[in-house]
C-alpha beads as a LAMMPS data file, in Angstrom:
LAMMPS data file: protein, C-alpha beads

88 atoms
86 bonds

1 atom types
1 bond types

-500.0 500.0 xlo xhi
-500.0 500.0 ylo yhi
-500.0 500.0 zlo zhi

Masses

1 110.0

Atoms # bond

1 1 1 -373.489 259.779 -23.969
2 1 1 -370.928 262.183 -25.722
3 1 1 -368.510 264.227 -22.572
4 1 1 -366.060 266.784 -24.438
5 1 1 -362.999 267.520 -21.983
6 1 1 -360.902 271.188 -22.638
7 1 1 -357.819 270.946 -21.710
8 1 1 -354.714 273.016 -21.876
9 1 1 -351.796 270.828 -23.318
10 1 1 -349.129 272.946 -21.890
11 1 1 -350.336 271.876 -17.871
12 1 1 -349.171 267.856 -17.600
13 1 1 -351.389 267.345 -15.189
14 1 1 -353.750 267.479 -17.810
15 1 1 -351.993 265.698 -20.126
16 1 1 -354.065 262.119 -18.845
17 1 1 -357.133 263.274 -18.255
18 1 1 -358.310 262.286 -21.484
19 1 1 -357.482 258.432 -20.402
20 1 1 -358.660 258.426 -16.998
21 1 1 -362.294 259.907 -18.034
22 1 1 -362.822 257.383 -20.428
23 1 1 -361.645 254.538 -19.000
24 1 1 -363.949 255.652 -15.591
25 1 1 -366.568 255.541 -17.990
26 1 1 -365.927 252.308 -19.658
27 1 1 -365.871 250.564 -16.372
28 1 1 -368.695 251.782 -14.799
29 1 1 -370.632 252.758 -17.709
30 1 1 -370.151 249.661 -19.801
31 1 1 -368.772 251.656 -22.908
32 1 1 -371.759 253.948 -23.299
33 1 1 -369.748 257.394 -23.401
34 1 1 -367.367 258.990 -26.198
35 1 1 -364.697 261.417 -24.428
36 1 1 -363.721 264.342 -26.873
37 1 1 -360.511 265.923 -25.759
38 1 1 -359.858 269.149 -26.598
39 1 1 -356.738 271.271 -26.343
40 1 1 -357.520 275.272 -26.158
41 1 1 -354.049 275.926 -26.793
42 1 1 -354.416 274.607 -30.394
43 1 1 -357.451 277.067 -31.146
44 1 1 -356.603 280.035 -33.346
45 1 1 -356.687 283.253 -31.627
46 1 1 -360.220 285.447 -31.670
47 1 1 -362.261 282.289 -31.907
48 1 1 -365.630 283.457 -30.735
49 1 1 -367.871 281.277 -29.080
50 1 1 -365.480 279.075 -26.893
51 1 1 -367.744 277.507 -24.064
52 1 1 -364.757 277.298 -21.344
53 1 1 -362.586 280.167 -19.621
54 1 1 -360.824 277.680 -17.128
55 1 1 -359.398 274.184 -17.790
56 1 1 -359.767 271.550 -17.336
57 1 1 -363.282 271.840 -17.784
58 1 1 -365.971 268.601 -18.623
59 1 1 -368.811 269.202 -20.828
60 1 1 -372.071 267.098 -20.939
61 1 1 -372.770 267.547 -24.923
62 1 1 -376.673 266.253 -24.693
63 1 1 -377.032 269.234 -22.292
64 1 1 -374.302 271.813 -22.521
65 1 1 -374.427 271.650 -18.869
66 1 1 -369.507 272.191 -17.901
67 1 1 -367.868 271.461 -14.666
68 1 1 -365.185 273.639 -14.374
69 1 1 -361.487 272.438 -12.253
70 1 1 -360.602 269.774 -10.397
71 1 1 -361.784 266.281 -12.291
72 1 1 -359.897 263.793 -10.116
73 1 1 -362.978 262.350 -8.774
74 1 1 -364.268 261.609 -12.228
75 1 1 -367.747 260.519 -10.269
76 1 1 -368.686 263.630 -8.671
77 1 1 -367.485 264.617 -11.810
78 1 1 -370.294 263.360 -13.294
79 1 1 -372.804 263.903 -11.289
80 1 1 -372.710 267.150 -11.417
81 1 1 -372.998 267.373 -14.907
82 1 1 -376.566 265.027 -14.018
83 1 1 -374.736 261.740 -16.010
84 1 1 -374.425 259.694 -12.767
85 1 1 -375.951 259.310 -9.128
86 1 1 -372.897 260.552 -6.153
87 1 1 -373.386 256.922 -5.177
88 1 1 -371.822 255.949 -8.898

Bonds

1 1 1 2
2 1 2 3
3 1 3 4
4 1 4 5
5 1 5 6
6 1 6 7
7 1 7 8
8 1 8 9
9 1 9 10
10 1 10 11
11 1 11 12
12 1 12 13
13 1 13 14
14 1 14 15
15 1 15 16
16 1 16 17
17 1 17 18
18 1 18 19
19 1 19 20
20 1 20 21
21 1 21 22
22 1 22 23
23 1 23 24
24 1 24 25
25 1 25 26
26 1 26 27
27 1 27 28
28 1 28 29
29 1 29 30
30 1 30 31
31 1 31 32
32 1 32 33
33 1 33 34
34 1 34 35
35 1 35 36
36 1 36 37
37 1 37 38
38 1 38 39
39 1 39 40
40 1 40 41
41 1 41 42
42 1 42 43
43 1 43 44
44 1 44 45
45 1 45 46
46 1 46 47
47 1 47 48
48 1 48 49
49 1 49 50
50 1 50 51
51 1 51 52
52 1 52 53
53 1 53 54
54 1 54 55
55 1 55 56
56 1 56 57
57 1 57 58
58 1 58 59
59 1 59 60
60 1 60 61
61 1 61 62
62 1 62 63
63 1 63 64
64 1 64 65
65 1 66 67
66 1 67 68
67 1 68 69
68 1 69 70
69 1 70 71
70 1 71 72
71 1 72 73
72 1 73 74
73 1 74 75
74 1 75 76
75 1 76 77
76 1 77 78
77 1 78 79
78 1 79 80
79 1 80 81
80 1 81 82
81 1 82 83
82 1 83 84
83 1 84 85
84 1 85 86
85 1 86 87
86 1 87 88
């Protein structure tokens, strides 16, 4: 499973997010997901087609299905996105 994670380098409580995704999903997912972090400050300006207006915001690649705000329950996290049962 691939997650991408916008983020917005500038807001430090962001700045971790990366981490604490991935290492949620190496513990309960045994290793089976690669977290992309990416920073929207560091995009050029005009570039079309950006999938996020808020950060942070967690992306299911497989799916394109986003959660949008606060990510500090990493499991509800992901079960919106479908990844997980609530029970995870």
């Amino acid at each position: 499973m691939r997650l991408t994670l916008f983020i917005d380098g500038q807001a430090p409580e962001q700045a971790r997010l990366g981490e604490t995704v991935q290492a949620w999903c190496d513990r309960r997912l045994g290793g089976g997901c690669r977290v992309e972090v990416l920073d929207v400050r560091g995009w050029p300006v005009g570039t079309e087609n950006i999938p996020v207006l808020a950060t942070p915001a967690l992306s299911l690649d497989a799916t394109g299905r986003l959660v949008v705000g606060d990510l500090s329950d990493v499991s509800a996290a992901l079960a919106a996105l479908g990844c997980v049962s609530p029970a995870a």
